[in-house]
Every structure is written in structure tokens, then in C-alpha cells.
C-alpha positions as CSV (number, residue, x, y, z in Angstrom):
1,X,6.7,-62.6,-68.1
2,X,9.4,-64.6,-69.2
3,X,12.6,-65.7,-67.0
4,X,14.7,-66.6,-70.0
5,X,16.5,-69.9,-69.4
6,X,15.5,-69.2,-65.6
7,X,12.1,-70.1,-66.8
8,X,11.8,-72.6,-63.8
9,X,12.1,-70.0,-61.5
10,X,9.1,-69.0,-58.8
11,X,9.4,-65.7,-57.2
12,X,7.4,-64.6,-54.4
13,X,6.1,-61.9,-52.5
14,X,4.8,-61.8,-49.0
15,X,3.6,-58.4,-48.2
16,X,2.4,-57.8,-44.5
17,X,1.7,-55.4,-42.1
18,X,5.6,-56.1,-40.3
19,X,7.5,-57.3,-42.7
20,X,7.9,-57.8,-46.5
21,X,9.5,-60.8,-47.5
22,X,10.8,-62.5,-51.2
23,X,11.8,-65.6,-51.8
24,X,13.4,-67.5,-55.4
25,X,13.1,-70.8,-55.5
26,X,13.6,-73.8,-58.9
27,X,10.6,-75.9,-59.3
28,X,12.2,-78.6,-61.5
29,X,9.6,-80.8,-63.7
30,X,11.0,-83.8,-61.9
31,X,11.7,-82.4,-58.2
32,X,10.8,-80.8,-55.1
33,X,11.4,-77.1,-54.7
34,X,14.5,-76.3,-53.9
35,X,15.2,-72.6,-52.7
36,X,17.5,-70.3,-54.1
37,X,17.7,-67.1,-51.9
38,X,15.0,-65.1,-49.8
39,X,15.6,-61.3,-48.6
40,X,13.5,-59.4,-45.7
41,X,13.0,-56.0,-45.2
42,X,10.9,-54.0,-42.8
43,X,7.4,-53.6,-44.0
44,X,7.0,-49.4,-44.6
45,X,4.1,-47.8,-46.6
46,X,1.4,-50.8,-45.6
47,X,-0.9,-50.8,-42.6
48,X,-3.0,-53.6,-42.2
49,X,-2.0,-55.9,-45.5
50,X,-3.0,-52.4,-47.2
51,X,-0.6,-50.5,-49.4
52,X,-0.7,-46.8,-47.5
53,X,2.2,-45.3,-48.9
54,X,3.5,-46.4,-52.5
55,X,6.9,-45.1,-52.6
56,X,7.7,-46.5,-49.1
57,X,6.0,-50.1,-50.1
58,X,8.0,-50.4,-53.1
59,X,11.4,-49.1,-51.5
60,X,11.0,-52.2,-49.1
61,X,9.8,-54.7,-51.5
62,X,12.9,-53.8,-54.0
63,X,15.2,-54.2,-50.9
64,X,13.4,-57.4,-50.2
65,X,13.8,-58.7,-54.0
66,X,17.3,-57.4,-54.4
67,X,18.6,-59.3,-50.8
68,X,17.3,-62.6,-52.6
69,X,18.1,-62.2,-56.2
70,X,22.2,-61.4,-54.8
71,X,21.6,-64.7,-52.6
72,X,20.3,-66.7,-55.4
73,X,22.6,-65.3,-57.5
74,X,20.2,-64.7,-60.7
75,X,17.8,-62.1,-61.6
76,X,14.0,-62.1,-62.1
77,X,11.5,-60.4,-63.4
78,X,7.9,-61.2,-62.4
79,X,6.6,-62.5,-59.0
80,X,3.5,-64.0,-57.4
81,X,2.1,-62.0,-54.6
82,X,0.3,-62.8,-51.6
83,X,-3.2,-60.2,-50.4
84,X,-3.0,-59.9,-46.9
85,X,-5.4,-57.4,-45.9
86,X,-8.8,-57.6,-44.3
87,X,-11.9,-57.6,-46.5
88,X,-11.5,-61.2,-48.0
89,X,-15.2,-62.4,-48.9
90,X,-16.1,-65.8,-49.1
91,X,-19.2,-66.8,-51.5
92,X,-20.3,-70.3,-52.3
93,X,-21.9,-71.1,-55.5
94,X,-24.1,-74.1,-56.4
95,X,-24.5,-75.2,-59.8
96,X,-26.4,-78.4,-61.7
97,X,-26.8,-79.6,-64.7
98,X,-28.9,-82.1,-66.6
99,X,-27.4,-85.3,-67.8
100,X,-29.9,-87.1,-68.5
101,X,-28.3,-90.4,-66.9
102,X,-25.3,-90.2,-69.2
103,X,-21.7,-91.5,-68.2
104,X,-19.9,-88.2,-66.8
105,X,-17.1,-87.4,-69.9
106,X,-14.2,-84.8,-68.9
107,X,-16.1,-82.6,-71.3
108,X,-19.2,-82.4,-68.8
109,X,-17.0,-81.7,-65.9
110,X,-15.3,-78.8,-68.1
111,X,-18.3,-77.1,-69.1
112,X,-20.1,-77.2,-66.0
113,X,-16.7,-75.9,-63.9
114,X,-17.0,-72.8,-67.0
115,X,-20.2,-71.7,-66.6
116,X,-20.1,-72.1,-62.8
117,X,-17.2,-69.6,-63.3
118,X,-20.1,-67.5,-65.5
119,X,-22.6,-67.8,-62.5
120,X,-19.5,-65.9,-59.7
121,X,-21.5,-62.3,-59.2
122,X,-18.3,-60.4,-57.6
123,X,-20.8,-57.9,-56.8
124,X,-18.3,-55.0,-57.8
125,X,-15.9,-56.9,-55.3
126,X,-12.1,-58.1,-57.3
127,X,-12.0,-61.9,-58.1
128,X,-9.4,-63.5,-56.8
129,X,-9.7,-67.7,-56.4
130,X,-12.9,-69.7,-57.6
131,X,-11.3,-73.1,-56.8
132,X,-14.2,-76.0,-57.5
133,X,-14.9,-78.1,-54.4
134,X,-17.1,-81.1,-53.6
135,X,-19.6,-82.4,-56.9
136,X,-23.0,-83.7,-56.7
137,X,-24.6,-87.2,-58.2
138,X,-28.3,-87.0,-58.0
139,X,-28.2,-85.4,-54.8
140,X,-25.1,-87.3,-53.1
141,X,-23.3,-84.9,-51.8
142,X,-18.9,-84.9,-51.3
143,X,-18.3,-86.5,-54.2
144,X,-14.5,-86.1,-55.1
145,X,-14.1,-87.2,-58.6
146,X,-17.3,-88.0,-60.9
147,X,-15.0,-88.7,-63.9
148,X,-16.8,-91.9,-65.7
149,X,-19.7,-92.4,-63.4
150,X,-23.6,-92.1,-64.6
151,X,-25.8,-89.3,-63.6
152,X,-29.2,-87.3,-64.2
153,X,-27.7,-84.6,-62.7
154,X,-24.5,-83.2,-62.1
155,X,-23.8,-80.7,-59.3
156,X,-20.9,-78.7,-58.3
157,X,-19.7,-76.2,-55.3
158,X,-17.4,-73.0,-56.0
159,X,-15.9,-71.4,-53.5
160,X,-14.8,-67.9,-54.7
161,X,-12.2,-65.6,-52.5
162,X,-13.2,-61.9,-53.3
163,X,-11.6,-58.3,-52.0
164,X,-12.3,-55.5,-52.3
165,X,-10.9,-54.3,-55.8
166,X,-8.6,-50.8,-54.9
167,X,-6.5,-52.2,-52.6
168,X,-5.7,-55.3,-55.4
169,X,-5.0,-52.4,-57.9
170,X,-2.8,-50.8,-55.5
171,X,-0.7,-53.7,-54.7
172,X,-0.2,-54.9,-58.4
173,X,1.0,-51.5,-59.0
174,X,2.8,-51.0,-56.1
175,X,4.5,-54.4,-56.9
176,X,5.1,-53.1,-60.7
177,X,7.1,-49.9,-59.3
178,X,9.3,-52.4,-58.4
179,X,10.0,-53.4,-61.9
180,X,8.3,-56.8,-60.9
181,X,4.9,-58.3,-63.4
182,X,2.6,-59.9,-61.0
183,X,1.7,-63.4,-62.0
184,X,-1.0,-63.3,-59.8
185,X,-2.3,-62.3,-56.5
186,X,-2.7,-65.2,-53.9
187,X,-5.1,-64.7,-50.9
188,X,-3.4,-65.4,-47.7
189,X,-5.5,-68.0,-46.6
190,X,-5.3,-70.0,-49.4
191,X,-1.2,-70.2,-49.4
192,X,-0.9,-70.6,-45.6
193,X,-3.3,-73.5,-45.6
194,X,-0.6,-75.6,-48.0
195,X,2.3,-74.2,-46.1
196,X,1.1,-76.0,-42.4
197,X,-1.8,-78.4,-43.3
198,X,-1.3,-81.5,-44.0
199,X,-3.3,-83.5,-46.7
200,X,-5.4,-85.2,-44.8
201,X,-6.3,-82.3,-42.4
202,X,-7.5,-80.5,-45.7
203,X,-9.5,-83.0,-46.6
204,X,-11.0,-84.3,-42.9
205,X,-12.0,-80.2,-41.6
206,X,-9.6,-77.6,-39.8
207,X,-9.6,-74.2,-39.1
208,X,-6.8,-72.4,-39.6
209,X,-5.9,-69.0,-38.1
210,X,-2.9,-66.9,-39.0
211,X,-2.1,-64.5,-36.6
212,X,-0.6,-61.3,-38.4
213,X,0.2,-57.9,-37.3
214,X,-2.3,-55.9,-38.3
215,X,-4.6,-59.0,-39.7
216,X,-6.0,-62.0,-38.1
217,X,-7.7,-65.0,-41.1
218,X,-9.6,-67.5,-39.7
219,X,-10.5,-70.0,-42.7
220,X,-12.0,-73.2,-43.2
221,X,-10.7,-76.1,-45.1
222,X,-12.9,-79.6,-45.9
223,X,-12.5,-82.0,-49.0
224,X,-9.1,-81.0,-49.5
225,X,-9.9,-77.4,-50.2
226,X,-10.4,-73.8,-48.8
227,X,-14.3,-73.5,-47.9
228,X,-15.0,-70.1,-46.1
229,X,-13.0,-67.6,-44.3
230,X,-13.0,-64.4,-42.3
231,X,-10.8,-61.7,-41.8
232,X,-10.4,-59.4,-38.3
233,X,-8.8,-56.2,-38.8
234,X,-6.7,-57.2,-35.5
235,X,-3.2,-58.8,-34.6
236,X,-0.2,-58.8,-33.1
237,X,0.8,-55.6,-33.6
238,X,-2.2,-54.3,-31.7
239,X,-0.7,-56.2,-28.4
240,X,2.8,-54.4,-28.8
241,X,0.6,-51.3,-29.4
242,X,-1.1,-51.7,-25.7
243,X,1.9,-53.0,-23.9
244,X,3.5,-49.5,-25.2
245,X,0.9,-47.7,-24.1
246,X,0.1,-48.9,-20.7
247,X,3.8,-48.9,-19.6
248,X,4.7,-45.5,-21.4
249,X,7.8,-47.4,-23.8
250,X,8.3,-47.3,-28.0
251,X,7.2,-49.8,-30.2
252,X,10.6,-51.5,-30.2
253,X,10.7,-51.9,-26.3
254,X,7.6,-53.3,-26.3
255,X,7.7,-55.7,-29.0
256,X,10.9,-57.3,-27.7
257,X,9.3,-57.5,-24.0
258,X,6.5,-59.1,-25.3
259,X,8.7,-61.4,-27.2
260,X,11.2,-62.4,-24.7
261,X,9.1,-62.3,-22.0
262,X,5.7,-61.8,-22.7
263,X,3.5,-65.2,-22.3
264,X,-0.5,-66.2,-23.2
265,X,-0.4,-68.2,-19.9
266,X,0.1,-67.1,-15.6
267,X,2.1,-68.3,-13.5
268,X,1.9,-67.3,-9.5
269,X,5.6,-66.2,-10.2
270,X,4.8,-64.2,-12.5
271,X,4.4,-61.8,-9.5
272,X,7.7,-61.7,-8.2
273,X,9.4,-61.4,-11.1
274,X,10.8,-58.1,-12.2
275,X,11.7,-57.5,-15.7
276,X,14.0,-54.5,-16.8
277,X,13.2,-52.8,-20.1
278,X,16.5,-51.6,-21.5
279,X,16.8,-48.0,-22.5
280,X,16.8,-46.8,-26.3
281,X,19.7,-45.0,-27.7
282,X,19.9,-41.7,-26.6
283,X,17.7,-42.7,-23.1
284,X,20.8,-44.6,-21.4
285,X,20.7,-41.6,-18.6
286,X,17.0,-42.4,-17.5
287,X,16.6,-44.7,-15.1
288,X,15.1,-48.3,-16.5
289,X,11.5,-49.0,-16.5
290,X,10.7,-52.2,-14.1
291,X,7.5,-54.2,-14.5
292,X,6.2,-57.5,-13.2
293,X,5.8,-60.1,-15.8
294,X,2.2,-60.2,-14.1
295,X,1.8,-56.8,-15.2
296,X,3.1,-57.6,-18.9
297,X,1.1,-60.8,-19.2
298,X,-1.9,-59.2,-17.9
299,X,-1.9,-56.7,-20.5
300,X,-0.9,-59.2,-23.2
301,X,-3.9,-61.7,-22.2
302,X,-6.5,-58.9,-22.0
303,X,-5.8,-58.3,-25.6
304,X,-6.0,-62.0,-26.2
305,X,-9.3,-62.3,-25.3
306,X,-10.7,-60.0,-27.5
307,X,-9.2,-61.2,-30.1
308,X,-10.2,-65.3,-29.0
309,X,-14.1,-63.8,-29.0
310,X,-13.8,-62.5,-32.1
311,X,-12.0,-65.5,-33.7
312,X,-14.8,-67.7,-31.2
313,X,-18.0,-65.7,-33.3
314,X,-16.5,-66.3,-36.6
315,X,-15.9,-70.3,-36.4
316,X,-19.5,-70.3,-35.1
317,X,-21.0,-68.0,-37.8
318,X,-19.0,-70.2,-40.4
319,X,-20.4,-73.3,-38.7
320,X,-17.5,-75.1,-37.2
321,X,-18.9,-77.3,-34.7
322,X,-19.7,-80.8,-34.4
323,X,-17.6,-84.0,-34.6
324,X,-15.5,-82.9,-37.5
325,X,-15.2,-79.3,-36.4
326,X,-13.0,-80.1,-33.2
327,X,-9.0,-79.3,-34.7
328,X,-7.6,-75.6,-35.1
329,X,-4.2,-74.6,-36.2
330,X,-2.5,-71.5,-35.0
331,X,-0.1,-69.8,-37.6
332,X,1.2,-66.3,-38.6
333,X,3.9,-64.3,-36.2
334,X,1.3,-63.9,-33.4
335,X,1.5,-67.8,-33.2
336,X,4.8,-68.0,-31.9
337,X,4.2,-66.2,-28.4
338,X,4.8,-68.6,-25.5
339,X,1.6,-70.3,-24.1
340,X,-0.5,-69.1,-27.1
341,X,-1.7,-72.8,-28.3
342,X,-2.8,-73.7,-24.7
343,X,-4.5,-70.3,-24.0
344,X,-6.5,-70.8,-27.6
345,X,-7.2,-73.8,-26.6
346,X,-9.0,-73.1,-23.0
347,X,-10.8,-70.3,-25.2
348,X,-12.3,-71.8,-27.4
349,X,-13.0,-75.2,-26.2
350,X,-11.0,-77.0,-28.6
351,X,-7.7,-79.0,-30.0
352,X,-5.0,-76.7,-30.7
353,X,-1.9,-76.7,-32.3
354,X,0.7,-74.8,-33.5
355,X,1.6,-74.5,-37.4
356,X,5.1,-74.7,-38.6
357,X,5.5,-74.4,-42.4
358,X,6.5,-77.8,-43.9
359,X,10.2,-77.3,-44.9
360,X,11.5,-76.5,-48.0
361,X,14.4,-77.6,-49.2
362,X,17.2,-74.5,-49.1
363,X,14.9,-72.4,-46.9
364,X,17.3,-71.1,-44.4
365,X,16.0,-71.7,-40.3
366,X,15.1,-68.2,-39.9
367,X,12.5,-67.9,-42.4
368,X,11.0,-71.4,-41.2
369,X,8.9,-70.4,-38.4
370,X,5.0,-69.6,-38.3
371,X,6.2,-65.8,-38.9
372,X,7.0,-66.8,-42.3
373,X,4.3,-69.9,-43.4
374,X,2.5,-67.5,-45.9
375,X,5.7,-67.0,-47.9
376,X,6.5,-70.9,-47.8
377,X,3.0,-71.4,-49.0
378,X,2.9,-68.8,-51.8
379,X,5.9,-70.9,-53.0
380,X,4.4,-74.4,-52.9
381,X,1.1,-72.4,-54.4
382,X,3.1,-71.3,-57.5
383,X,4.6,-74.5,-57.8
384,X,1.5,-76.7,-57.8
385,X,-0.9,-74.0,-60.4
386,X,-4.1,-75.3,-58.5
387,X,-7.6,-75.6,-60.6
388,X,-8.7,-72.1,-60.3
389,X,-12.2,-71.2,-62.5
390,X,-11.0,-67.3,-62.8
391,X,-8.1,-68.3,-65.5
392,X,-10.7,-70.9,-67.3
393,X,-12.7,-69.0,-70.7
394,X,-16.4,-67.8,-70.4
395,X,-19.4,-71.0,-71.7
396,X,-22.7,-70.3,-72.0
397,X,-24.2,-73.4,-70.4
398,X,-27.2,-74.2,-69.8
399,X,-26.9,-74.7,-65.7
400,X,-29.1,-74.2,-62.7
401,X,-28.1,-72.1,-59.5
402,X,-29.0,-74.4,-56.4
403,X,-30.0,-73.6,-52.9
404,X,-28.1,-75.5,-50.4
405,X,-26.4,-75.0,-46.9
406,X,-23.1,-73.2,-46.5
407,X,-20.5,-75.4,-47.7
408,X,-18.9,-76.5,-44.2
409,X,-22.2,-77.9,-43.4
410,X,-22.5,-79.6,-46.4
411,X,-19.5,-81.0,-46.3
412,X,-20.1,-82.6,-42.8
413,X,-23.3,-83.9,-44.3
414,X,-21.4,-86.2,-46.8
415,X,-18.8,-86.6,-44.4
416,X,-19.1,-90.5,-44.1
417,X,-19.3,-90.6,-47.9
418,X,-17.7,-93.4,-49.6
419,X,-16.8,-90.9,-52.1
């Protein structure tokens, strides 16, 4: 929908399992982004990146939009939205067709990136990205760019994001409550990736896990691009859960201890170290809860583990391993608990960092951290309209569906391309 004369306007939406979060920003034809205004409100009616309660979900999201649009001082009207919820699919299809040694025209390239979009089975799942990948000349595999080279036959990999279609509908409609048109729906993955990767780790191989509340992603980028992910319907939120439960204290209590004082790592001080948990608002008369941060880190780290196996299984089953398969990249909230990185990194045997959003320019400190790299990347997403198949028209083409490795592995294959 139209912004009027604000028609270089981007507006966002971030909508997790903790918080919802909006951001305006100008993307000038000439510039960088420059933000305008951003506006936070506690996430209610969403559990797990899912939309549980509609009228609660768009409550927040208007307070979210209405905190930003008074900061940026202008009003808009449509917004692109980020899918946070478990259930992303990842499906990889392989596509040829004959050229009979001909020089590679743009045409070629157009009608084979259509009718790979034709050859997507969603399998009654909701379409969300079918971003084009690595080509194929004659069987050389990584190729970049065939533009203007000769070929019999000209191959390409699609890597399609799917979810599961009610819980799309019920975000976009959730999101149009709000008076807000939805100018598309971003997978998580795929906007966090461009918030805290760099070029060159996109292209080389990285995993990339963002740590949510309620969700954990673990995806895969090679050749510049998003090649497989995973989702695991646990985060954060679940270690506030147990520390709340094991010591008898509210949500609140325990998300701040585990913030303040909580860490992924031991220490043999950690023994003799008492930590008070103050009393909520109407409590002051009961005596304060005591703990060890022994005990606290204990609990946090047994929660930590599960969730390392499961994130362990997943690289493995997407086949990240080898030489090119060392780096991983912590994001998301969860990210930013003390000791994390080094505890990932004993885990699961390899380098670590964290991942800090690349800054944008207007974006206030608070909304800079790994907490909020999802809305940071929704807005350099917007800005930079990626090659996605699902906006391109229907072609019949004659084309031939390929067999092939998973796309990680063949990516690692052509990794010493000169392509």
C-alpha cells in the first residue's frame, strides 16, 4: 500500500514470543538506511512465534507501531513482518535445462529461475522465500553468475522456506487488525542472517543460531545465500521457566536472576556466593529467597545442554561438518547470557561467536543488541528486495528435476570453484 510522499519509508515488524517490536526507517535511492523511530511493547497473545490470542497480539503490535510512528514523527500504513514460529521447512529443488551449447542470454536465466519456481511442490505447506542459489554448467557445480558463458546444460538450485499455512493467515490478519497491509512475511532466518553475517561469511559457510524465547533457528548459509534450516520449539524462555520452578519464584524474578546473574559457565566461586532475589510488590513482608549462584547456574546449564544436543543433531543432519563447516554464530536474546559463546563452543566442538546486528544508522543503543538482530535484519531485507522466485509469473518450460546431494554438500563440493 502506498505511503504517499513517505513512499521511501520501510516499516517493520518483529513479532516474538517476548517482545514485539516496530521500527520506521528512509531507505533513500542514494543512501544507507537511516532510522526514524522504533517502539517495543510486551509480546501478549503469541506463544512460540505463534499468534494465540488475536486481540491481545494486535493490542501490542499497535502499541508497538504507535511508539515508533510518534518517534518518527510520520504515519504509515503497511509493514513487512517477520515469521518466527517453529515449523519452517527447508526443500531444495534442482532444475536443468537444455541449451544445446548456446551462449547463456538473461532470457535463459529468467525462464529457467520461472519454471524452477513452477517445479516448488509446497505440499499444502505456505510459500514463503524460493531464493535461487548456486547454477550448474555441464555439471560444474557453484557457479555464481552464468550470464554470457556457453553451455549444453544449464542447472539451477532453489532453496524454498515453507510454514505451515494457518499460523501465516493468522499473523497477516492479526497484523491487519492493526490497520497495517502486510507487504510480506519474512522468515526469521533469512532477516537475521543479513542483520549479523557478514558477506563473506554468507558466501564461505556459517551456521547461524538465534536464540529466541519460545524458538531456537539453526540455519545454514553457503554462496551468499540461506541453504537449509531447522527450527526447535525451545528457548530462552524455557530456562526462566525452570529456574522459576526449581526455586519456587515468578517469571519476573527469575528472568532478571538469570539475567544479572545467571552465567553458561562455573566458577568454584560460584559456591560461596549468595544471591538475594528481591521480593515482588505485595511480598516485601516474606523473607528473601537466597540461592547459590552454583545452584542458579546449575539449573541454567542443565537446560543448555538439551538445547546444545538438539542444536548438535540438527547441524549434523543438515550436514555441517568438514573444513568449511567449522564457524557458528550465536544471535537472538538467549545469545546475550554471560559465558554462552564459550559454553556453545565446548559443546559442540567448534568456533563460536557472538552476533551483534551491524548498526544502522539512527537505531538507538538499546535496540542494537542480539535481542533485537531480526528486526535490524527485516529492515536491511526490505531495503535490499532480494531475488525471490515466489513474486516472479508462472512459465511453462520445458526443464528437468535433478537428483543431487542436499545443497550444503553440494556447495562444499564446488567449494574451491573458480566460479
Amino acid at each position: 500500500m502506498a505511503q504517499g510522499k513517505n513512499d521511501d519509508l520501510i516499516t517493520v515488524l518483529d513479532i516474538g514470543t517476548s517482545k514485539i517490536c516496530a521500527m520506521i526507517a528512509r531507505n533513500p535511492a542514494d543512501g544507507d538506511l537511516q532510522v526514524l523511530g522504533t517502539g517495543q511493547r510486551e509480546s501478549k497473545g503469541v506463544s512460540r512465534g505463534f499468534i494465540s490470542d488475536i486481540k491481545l497480539a494486535e493490542t501490542a503490535i499497535r502499541g508497538a507501531v504507535e511508539q515508533a510512528e510518534r518517534i518518527a514523527g510520520v504515519g504509515v500504513e503497511s509493514a513487512w513482518v517477520g515469521f518466527s514460529a517453529g515449523g519452517l521447512v527447508s526443500k531444495i529443488v534442482n532444475i536443468e535445462a537444455d541449451l544445446g551449447g548456446h551462449r547463456i542470454e538473461q532470457a535463459h536465466i529468467d525462464d529457467l529461475l520461472a519454471a524452477g519456481r513452477d517445479a516448488i511442490d509446497p505440499e499444502g505447506l505456505h510459500l514463503l522465500h524460493a531464493h535461487p542459489t548456486l547454477y550448474t554448467l555441464d555439471g560444474l557445480e557453484g557457479v555464481k553468475n552464468p550470464l554470457g558463458l556457453h553451455a549444453d546444460q544449464l542447472g539451477v538450485d532453489i532453496h524454498a522456506v515453507l510454514a505451515e499455512r494457518s499460523p501465516v493467515l493468522n499473523l497477516e490478519y492479526c497484523v491487519g487488525s492493526a490497520y497495517l497491509h502486510v507487504e510480506r512475511v519474512v522468515a526469521a532466518p533469512v532477516a537475521t542472517g543479513l542483520a549479523c553475517l557478514s558477506a563473506e561469511e554468507r558466501d564461505l559457510g556459517v551456521a547461524l543460531v538465534e536464540l529466541g524465547a519460545g524458538i531456537t533457528n539453526v540455519s545454514l548459509f553457503a554462496g551468499g545465500m540461506l541453504v537449509g534450516l531447522t527450527s526447535i520449539p525451545q528457548g530462552a524462555a524455557d530456562i526462566t521457566d525452570a529456574i522459576a520452578t526449581q526455586f519456587g519464584m515468578r517469571r519476573a524474578q527469575a528472568e532478571r536472576l538469570k539475567c544479572v546473574h545467571g552465567s553458561a559457565m562455573t566458577s568454584p566461586r560460584d559456591n560461596h556466593e549468595m544471591l538475594e532475589v528481591p521480593s515482588t510488590p505485595g511480598q516485601e513482608a516474606v523473607d528473601p529467597l537466597r540461592v547459590t549462584r552454583a545452584q542458579l547456574n546449575a539449573v541454567i546449564r542443565e537446560r543448555l545442554e538439551e538445547l546444545a544436543a538438539r542444536i548438535a543433531e540438527a547441524l549434523d543432519a543438515m550436514g555441517f561438518t568438514g573444513p568449511v563447516g567449522r564457524q557458528v554464530v550465536l544471535t537472538g536474546g538467549g545469545a546475550e547470557l554471560k559465558g554462552i559463546a564459550d559454553f556453545a563452543q565446548g559443546v559442540l566442538g567448534r568456533s563460536v561467536r557472538g552476533g551483534k546486528p551491524v548498526a544502522l544508522a539512527g537505531l538507538p543503543e538499546a535496540h542494537s543488541s542480539p535481542a533485537f538482530a531480526a528486526l535490524a535484519g527485516l529492515a536491511r531485507f526490505a531495503a535490499s528486495a532480494p531475488l525471490d522466485l515466489k513474486t516472479m509469473v508462472s512459465a511453462d518450460q520445458l526443464v528437468h528435476r535433478v537428483a543431487g546431494g542436499g545443497l550444503w554438500t553440494r556447495f562444499k563440493t564446488a567449494f574451491k570453484s573458480e566460479y
